[in-house]
MILO-162954 format. One record per residue: x, y, z of N, C-alpha, C in turn; residue in three letters. Coordinates in pm, whole numbers. Atoms other than C-alpha are relative to their C-alpha. Example, Ala and Ser with C-alpha at 12.3 -4.5 7.8 and 13.67 -1.06 7.14 Angstrom:
// residues 2
{rec {89 -119 0} {1230 -450 780} {90 120 0} ALA}
{rec {-82 -119 -6} {1367 -106 714} {-77 109 73} SER}
// end
This chain:
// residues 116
{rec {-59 -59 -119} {5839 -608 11733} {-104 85 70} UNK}
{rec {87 -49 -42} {5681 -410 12000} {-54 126 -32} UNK}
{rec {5 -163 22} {5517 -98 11902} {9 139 100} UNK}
{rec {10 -128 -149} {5470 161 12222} {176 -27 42} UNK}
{rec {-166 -4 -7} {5884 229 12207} {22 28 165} UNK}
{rec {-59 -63 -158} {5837 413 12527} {-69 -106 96} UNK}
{rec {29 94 -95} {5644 154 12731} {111 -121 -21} UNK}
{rec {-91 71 -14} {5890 -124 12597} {139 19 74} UNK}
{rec {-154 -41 -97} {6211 68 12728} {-25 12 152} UNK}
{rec {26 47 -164} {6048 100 13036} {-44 -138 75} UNK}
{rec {-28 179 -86} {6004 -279 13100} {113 -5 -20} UNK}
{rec {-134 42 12} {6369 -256 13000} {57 59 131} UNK}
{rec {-39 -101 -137} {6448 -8 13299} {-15 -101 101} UNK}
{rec {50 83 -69} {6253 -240 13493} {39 -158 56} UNK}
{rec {42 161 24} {6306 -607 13390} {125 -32 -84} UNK}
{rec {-169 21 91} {6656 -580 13174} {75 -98 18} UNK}
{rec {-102 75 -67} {6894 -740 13405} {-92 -185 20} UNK}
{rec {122 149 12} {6604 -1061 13370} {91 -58 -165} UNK}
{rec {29 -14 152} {6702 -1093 13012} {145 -75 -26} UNK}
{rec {-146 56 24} {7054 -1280 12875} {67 141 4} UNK}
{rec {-73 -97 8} {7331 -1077 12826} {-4 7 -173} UNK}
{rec {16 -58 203} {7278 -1100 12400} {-101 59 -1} UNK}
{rec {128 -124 16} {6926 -977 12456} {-1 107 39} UNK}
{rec {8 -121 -44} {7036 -721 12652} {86 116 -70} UNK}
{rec {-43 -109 122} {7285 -597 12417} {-55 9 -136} UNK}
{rec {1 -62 193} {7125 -611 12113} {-138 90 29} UNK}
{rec {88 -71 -42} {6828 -471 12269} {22 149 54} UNK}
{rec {-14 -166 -22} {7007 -172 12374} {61 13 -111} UNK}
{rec {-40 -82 83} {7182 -109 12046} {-120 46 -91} UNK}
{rec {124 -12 39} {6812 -144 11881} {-83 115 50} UNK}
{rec {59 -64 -58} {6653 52 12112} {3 154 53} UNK}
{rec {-92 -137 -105} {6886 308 12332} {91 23 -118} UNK}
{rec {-109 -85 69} {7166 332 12018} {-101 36 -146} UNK}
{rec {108 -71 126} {6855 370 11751} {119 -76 -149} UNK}
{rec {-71 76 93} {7077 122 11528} {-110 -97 -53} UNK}
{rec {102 73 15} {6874 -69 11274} {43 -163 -9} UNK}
{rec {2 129 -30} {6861 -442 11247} {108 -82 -73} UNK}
{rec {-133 23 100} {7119 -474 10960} {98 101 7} UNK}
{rec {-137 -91 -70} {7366 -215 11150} {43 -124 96} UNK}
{rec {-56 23 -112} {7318 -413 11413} {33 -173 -17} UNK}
{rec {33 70 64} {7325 -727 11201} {195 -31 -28} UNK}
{rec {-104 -40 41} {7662 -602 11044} {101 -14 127} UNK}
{rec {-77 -22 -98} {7836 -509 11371} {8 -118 80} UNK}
{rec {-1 132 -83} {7757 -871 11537} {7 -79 -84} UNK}
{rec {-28 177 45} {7826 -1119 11265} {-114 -121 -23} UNK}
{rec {104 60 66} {7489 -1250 11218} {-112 60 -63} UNK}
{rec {82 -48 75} {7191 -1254 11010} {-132 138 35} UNK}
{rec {97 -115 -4} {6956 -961 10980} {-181 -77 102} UNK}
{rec {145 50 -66} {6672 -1202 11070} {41 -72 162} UNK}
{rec {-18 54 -152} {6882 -1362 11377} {-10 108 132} UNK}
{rec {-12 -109 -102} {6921 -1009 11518} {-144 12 37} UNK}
{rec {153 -64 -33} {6499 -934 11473} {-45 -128 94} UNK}
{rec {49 98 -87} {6445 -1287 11664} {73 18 114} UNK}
{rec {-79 -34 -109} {6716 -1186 11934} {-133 103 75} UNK}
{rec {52 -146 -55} {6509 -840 12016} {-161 -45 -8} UNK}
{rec {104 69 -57} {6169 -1006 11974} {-15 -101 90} UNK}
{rec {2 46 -98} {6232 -1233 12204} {39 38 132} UNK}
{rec {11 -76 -113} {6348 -988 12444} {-102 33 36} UNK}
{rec {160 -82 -76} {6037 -796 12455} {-103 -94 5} UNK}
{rec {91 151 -29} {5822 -1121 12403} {27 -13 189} UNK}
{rec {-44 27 -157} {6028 -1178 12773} {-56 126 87} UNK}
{rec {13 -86 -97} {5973 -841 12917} {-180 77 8} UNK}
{rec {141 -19 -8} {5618 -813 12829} {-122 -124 89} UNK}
{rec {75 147 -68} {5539 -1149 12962} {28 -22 177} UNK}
{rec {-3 -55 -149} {5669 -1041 13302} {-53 77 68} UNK}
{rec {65 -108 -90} {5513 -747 13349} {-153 -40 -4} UNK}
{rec {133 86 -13} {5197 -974 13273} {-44 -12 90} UNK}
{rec {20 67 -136} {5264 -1147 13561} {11 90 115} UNK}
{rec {-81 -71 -117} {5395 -883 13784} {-85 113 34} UNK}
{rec {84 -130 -17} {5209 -564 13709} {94 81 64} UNK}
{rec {-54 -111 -104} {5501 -374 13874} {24 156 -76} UNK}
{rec {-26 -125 125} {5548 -134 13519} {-146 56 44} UNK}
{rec {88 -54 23} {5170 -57 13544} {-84 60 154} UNK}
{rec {21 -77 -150} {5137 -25 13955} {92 120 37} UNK}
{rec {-84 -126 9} {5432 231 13915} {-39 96 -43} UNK}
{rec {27 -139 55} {5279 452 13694} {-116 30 73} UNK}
{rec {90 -64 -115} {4979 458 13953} {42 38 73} UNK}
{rec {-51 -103 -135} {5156 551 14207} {63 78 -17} UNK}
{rec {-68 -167 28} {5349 828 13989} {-134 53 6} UNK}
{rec {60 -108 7} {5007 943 13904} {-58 35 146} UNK}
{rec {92 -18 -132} {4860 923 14252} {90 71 94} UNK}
{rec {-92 -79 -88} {5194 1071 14403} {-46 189 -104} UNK}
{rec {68 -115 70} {5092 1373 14158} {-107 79 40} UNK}
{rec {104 -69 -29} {4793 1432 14238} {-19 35 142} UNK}
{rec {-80 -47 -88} {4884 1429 14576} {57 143 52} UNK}
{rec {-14 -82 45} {5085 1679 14502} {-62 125 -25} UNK}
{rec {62 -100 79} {4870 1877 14321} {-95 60 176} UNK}
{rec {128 -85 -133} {4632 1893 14655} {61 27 106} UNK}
{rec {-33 -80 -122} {4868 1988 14887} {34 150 -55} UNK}
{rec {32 -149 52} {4970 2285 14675} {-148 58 47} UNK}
{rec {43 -69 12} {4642 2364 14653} {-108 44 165} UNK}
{rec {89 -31 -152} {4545 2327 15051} {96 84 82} UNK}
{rec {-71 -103 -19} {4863 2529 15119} {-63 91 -31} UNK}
{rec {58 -85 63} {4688 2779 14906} {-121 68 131} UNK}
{rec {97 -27 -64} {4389 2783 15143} {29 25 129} UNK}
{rec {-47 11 -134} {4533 2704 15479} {18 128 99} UNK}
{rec {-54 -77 -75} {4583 2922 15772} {133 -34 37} UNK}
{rec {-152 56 -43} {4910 2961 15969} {-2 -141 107} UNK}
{rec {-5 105 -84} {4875 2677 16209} {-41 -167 -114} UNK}
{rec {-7 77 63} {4804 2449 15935} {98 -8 -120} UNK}
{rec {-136 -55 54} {5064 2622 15697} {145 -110 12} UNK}
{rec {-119 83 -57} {5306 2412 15864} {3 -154 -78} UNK}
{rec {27 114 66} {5170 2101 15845} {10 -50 -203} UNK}
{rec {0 56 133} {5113 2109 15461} {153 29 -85} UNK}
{rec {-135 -16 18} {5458 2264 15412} {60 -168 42} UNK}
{rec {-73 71 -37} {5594 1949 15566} {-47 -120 -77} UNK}
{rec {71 88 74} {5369 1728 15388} {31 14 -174} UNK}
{rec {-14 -50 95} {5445 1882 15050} {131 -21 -18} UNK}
{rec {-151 28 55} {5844 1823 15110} {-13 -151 15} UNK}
{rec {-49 131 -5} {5792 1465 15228} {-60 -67 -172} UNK}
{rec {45 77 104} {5572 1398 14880} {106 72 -146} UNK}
{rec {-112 -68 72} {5866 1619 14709} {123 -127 -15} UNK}
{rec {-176 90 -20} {6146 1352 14848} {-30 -128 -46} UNK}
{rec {32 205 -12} {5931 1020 14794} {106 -65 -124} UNK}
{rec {-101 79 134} {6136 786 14536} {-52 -84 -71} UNK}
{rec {51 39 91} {5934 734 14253} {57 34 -117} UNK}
// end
C-alpha cells in the first residue's frame, strides 16, 4: 500500500469521486475511519486479502492520475507561491508609505480571499 498517508488522502480529496463506489468505501474506512484490513474485512464479508487488493487498487488508480494530471502537485505550488505572496505583501505593507498603504492593504485581502 501507499506509504506518504497524507499525500495519498489528498489524491483522495482530489480524485475520489474517479474511483468505484467499493474503492471508495473501503478506502475511506482504511484510511479516514483508521479501520484495519481485517475490521474492515469482518464488517464487509470478504477476505482480508480481497479488502488489501480493493484499497491497493484504489491508490494504484489515484496515483496513476495524478501522474498524468499533475493537478495534486501544481496545487501545492500555487499554495506555496500564494504564501509567499503573502509573506511579501506583509512585509511591503511594513515598508510602504501612505499612498501605497492602500494599495498593499487591498492586495493583501484579495491574496487573503483567493480559493486555494
Amino acid at each position: 500500500m501507499y506509504d506518504d498517508k497524507f499525500t495519498i488522502t489528498m489524491l483522495y480529496d482530489f480524485f475520489g469521486d474517479l474511483l468505484t463506489a467499493k474503492q471508495r468505501d473501503y478506502f475511506d474506512l482504511y484510511h479516514n475511519e483508521d479501520l484495519s484490513l481485517s475490521e474492515i474485512a469482518e464488517r464487509t464479508g470478504i477476505s482480508r486479502q480481497g479488502v488489501y487488493d480493493i484499497i491497493t487498487r484504489a491508490e494504484k488508480t489515484l496515483v496513476e492520475i495524478e501522474s498524468k494530471t499533475n493537478i495534486v502537485a501544481r496545487w501545492r505550488n500555487a499554495r506555496t507561491e500564494l504564501e509567499q505572496a503573502k509573506d511579501l505583501t506583509r512585509r511591503l505593507e511594513q515598508l510602504s508609505n501612505s499612498k501605497t498603504a492602500t494599495l498593499t492593504q487591498e492586495l493583501t485581502q484579495i491574496l487573503e480571499n483567493f480559493p486555494l
